[in-house]
C-alpha positions, 0 to 999 in steps of 0.5 A, spaced: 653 441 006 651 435 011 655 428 008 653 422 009 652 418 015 657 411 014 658 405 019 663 406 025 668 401 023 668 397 030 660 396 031 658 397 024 652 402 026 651 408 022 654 414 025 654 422 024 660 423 018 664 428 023 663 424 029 669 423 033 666 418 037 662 412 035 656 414 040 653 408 039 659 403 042 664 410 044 669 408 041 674 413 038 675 414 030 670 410 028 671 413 021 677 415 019 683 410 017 688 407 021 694 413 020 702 412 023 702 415 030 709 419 027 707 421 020 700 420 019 701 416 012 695 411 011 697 403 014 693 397 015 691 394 020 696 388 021 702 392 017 708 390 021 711 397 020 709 405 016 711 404 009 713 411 010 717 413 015 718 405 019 716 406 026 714 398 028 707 398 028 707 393 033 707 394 041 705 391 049 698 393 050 700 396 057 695 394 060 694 386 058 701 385 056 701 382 049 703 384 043 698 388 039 698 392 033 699 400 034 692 403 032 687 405 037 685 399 042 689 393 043 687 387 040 687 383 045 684 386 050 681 392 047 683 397 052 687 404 049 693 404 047 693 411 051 698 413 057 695 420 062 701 424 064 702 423 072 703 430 072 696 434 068 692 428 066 692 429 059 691 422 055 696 421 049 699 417 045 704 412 048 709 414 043 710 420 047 716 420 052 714 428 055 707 430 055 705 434 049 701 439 055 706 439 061 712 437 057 714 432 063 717 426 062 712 420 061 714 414 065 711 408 061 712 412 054 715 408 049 723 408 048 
């Protein structure tokens, strides 16, 4: 049974319950809730730590260098928040030390 279409929560424009991807402004999630990287537990955008496990929600886009709150995109200037392992390419959280497909160590990942 199909669900009903809601509004991506970045552009607002209605999109497919089960989209991945907002194929109107192609941002990723443009459903789901903000989670904890580490546990999953529901968070707020804004929240300083996981009311859960109390992994910092804040961090250094590594792109601009300014300080955003851990979910999707940087605050500040809307890159990522994701690193590409320099060995296979895949993209993974920054969270991660070793990649999650070639388990090499990620240079750049959180310590």
């Amino acid at each position: 049974m199909p669900g009903y279409s809601l509004p991506c929560k970045y552009c607002k424009q209605i999109v497919p319950p089960d989209s991945a991807v907002c194929p109107k402004c192609g941002k990723v999630n443009p459903l789901d809730k903000e989670r904890c990287p580490t546990c999953r537990s529901p968070v707020e955008h804004g929240w300083m730590a996981c009311p859960q496990c109390g992994l910092s929600l804040r961090t250094t886009c590594h792109v601009c260098g300014r300080p955003t709150f851990l979910g999707d995109y940087c605050d500040a200037c809307g890159q990522r928040l994701t690193i590409i392992c320099p060995k296979c390419g895949t993209e993974q959280s920054m969270l991660n030390k070793i990649c999650v497909k070639c388990k090499k160590p990620i240079h750049g990942g959180k310590t």
